[in-house]
C-alpha positions as CSV (number, residue, x, y, z in Angstrom):
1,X,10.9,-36.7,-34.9
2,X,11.7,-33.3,-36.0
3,X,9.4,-29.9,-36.5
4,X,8.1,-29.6,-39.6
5,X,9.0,-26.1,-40.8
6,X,8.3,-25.2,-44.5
7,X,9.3,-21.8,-45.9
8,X,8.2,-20.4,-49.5
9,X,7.9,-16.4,-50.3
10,X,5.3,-15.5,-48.6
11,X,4.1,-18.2,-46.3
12,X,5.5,-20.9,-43.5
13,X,4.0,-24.3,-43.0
14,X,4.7,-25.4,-39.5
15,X,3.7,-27.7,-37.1
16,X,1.0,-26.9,-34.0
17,X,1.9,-25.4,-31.2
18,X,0.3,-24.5,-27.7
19,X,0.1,-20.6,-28.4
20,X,-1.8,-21.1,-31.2
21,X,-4.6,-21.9,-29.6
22,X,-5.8,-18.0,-28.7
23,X,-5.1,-17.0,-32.4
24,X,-6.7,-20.4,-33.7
25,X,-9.8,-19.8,-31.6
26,X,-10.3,-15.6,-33.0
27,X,-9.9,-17.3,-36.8
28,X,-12.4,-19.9,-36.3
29,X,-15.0,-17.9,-34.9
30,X,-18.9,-19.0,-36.6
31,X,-19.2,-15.5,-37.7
32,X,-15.8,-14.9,-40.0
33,X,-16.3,-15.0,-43.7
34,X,-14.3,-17.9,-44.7
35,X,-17.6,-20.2,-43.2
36,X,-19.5,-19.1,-46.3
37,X,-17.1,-20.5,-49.1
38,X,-15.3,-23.4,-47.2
39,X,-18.4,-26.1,-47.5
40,X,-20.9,-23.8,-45.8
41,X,-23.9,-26.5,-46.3
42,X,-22.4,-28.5,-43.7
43,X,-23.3,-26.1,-41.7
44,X,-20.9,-23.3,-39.5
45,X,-19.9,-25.0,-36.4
46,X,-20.9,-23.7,-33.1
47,X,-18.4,-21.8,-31.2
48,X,-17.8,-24.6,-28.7
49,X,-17.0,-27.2,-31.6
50,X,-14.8,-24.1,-32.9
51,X,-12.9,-24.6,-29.7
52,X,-12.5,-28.1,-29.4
53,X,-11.4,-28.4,-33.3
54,X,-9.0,-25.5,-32.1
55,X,-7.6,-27.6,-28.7
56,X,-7.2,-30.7,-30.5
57,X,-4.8,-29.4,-33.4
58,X,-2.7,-27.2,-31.1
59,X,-2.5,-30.0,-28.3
60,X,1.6,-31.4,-28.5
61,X,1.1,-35.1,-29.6
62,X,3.7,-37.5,-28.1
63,X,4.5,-38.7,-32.0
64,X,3.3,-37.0,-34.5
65,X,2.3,-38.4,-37.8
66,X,4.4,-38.6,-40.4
67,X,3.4,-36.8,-42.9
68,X,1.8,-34.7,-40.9
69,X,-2.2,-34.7,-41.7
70,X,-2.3,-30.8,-40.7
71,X,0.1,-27.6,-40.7
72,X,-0.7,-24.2,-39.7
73,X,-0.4,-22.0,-42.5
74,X,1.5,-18.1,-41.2
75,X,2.7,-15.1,-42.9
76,X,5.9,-15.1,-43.5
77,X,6.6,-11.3,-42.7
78,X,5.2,-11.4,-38.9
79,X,4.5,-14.7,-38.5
80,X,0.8,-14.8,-38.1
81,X,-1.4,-17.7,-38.3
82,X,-3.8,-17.4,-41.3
83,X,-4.4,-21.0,-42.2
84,X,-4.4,-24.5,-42.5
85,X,-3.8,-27.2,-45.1
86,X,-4.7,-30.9,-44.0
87,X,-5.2,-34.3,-45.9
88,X,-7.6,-37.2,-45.0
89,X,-8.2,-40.7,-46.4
90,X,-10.8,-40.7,-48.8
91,X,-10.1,-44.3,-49.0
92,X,-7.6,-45.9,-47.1
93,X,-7.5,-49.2,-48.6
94,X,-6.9,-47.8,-52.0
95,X,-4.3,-44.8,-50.9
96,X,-6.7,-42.1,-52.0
97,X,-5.4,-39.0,-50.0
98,X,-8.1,-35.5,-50.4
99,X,-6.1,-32.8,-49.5
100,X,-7.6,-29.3,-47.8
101,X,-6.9,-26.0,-47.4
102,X,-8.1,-22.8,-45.5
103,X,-7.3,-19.2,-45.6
104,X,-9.1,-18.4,-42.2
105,X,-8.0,-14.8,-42.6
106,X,-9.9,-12.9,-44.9
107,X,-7.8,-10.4,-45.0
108,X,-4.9,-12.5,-46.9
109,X,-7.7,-13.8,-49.5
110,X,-6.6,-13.0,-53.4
111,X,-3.1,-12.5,-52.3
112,X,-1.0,-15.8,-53.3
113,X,-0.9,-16.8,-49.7
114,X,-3.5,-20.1,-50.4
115,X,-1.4,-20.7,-54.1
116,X,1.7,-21.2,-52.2
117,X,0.6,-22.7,-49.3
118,X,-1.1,-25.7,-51.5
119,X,2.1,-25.8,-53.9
120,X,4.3,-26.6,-51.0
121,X,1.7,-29.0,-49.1
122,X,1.5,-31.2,-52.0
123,X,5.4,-31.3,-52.9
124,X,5.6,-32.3,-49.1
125,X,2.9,-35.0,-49.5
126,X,4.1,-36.5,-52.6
127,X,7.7,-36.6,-51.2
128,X,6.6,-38.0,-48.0
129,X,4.3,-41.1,-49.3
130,X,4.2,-43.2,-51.9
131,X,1.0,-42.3,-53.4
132,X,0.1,-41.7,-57.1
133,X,-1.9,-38.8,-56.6
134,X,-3.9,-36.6,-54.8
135,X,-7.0,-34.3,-55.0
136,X,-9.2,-31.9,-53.0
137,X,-13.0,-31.1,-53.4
138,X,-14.5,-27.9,-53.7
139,X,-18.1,-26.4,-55.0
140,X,-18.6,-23.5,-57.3
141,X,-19.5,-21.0,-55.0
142,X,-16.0,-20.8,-54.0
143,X,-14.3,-19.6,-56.6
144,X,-10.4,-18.6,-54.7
145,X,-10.1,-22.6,-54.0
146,X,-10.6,-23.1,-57.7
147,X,-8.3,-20.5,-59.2
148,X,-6.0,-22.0,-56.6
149,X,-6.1,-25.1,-58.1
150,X,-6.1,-24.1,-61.9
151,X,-3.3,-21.4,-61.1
152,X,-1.1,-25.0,-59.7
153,X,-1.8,-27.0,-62.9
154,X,-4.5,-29.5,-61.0
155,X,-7.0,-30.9,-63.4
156,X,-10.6,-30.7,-62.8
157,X,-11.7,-34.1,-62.7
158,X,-14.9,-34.3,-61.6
159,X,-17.8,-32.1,-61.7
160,X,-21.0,-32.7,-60.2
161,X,-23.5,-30.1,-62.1
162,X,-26.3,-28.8,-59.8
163,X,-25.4,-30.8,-56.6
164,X,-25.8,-28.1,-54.0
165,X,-28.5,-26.0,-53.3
166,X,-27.2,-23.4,-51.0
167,X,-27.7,-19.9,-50.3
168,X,-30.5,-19.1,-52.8
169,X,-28.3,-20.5,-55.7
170,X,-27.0,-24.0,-56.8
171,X,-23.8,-24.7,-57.2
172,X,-21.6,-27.7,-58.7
173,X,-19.5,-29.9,-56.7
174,X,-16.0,-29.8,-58.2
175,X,-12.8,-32.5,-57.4
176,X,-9.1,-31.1,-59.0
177,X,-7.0,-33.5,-59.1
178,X,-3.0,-34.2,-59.6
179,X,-0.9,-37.2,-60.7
180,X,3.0,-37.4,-58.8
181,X,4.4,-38.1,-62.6
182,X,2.2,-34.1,-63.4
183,X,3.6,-33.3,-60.3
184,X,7.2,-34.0,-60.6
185,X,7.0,-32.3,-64.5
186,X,5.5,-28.7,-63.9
187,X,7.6,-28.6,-60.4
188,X,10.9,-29.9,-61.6
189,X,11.4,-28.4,-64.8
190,X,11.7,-24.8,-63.2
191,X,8.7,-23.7,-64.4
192,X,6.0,-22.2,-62.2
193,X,2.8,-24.0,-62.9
């Protein structure tokens, strides 16, 4: 099966690879920001679950999945890893894919790099399966994953007032949410979403 290499303006999706790991390990360090907004009430991992998560993605699988269920997500200009997007089954049985995505660097946060990213993870998803849509969950007190989503045309479809209590405050739980047909209009019409 071949490398999965993805290329917009600013970032590349690829597949894992061995060197990773050192970069991996730095981003997903208990004590960078990106713990606080990406569901910080299950609690920041400790640094030896950091490095496990971190040796499992960038350990070469014999055959990889197709689709993929995770690509790193690098800058485009030098080729750093920042990120990852990822899917998981919400419910198998019923083809209900949640999608994720992470800026681990802080300091590409506000910059596009998580729009695009997102924008070309679910055109490769939705060309790659079958299924009729797909969605990712967020909270309120992480406002970046929800511009991401309004800025791509996903619709919020479910809000959960006052479901987490976390960090002195309470926040909503919030699901965005697109259809392929939705999809397929605001992508192949020319017109940025």
């Amino acid at each position: 099966m071949d490398d999965v290499v993805l290329e917009g303006e600013k970032v590349r999706l690829r597949d894992w690879r061995p060197d990773d790991l050192r970069p991996l390990r730095d981003l997903l360090d208990p004590m960078r920001p990106w713990h606080e907004t990406n569901g910080p009430y299950f609690g920041t991992p400790s640094a030896a679950v950091a490095d496990s998560a971190a040796r499992e993605l960038t350990t070469t699988k014999a055959e990889p999945s197709d689709p993929r269920t995770s690509l790193a997500v690098c800058a485009l200009r030098d080729g750093r890893l920042i990120g990852r997007v990822s899917w998981y089954w919400e419910s198998r049985e019923t083809d209900w894919r949640r999608m994720g995505l992470v800026i681990y660097d802080e300091r590409y946060w506000g910059g596009g790099y998580g729009t695009e990213a997102l924008r070309m993870w679910t055109t490769y998803l939705f060309a790659r399966t079958d299924t009729l849509r797909l969605d990712f969950a967020t909270f309120s007190g992480n406002p970046g994953m929800i511009a991401v989503g309004r800025r791509l045309g996903f619709t919020e479809e479910g809000r959960f007032r006052r479901a987490r209590r976390w960090a002195g405050g309470v926040h909503d739980a919030v699901v965005y949410g697109v259809l392929r047909e939705e999809w397929g209009r605001m992508n192949d019409s020319g017109k940025e979403p």
